[in-house]
N, C-alpha and C positions, 0 to 999 in steps of 0.2 A: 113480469117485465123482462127485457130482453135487451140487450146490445150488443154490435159487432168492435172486436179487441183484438191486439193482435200483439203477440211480445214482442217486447223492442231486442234489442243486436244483446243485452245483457242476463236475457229469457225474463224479465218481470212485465207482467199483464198491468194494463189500467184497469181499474173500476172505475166506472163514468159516477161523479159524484150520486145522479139520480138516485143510482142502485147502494152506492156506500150510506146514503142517509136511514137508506131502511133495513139496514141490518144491524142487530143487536151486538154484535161481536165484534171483538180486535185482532183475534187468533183467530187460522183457521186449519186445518191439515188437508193437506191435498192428497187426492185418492184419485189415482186415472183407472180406469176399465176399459180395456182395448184404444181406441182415439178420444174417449170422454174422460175429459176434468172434472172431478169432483171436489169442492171445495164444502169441508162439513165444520161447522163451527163447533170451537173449544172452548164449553161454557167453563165459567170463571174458578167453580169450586172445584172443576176438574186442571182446570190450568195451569193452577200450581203444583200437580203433583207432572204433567206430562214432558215425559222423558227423564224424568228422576231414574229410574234406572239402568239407561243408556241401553245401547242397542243390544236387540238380542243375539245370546254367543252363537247359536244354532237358527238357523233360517228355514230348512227343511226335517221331515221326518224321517230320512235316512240320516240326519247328521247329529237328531236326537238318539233316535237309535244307535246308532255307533258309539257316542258317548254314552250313553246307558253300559252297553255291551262292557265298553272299558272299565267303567269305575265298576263295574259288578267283578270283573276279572280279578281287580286290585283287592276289592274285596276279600272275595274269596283265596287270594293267595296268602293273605295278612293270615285267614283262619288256616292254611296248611302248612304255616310258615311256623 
């Protein structure tokens, strides 16, 4: 099934009821990929744990990296210290 949506002036989309009655979820996480929406359901035993640990410190793998880098520094200055 399919229908045409369009966010209103506040960016929230309608679901045309048709489509809300046959979905099993309340929660959903949005995922876009280039101009596509994706809308993937947050089943229930996972629900309560999602975003219990708030977002993450590092976003890329140089900004892991970097941090690695530092606390190894610190590390090892504690053993020359």
């Amino acid at each position: 099934m399919s229908a045409i949506v369009e966010l209103d002036a506040h960016g929230r989309i309608y679901i045309p009821a048709s489509i809300r009655r046959r979905l099993k979820y309340r929660k959903y996480r949005v995922i876009t990929d280039g101009e596509t929406l994706i809308l993937e359901p947050i089943k229930p035993a996972i629900e309560k744990y999602y975003g219990i640990a708030g977002k993450p410190k590092y976003t890329s793998p140089e900004e892991i990296d970097e941090a690695i880098k530092n606390e190894a520094e610190k590390i090892l200055r504690k053993d020359i210290c």
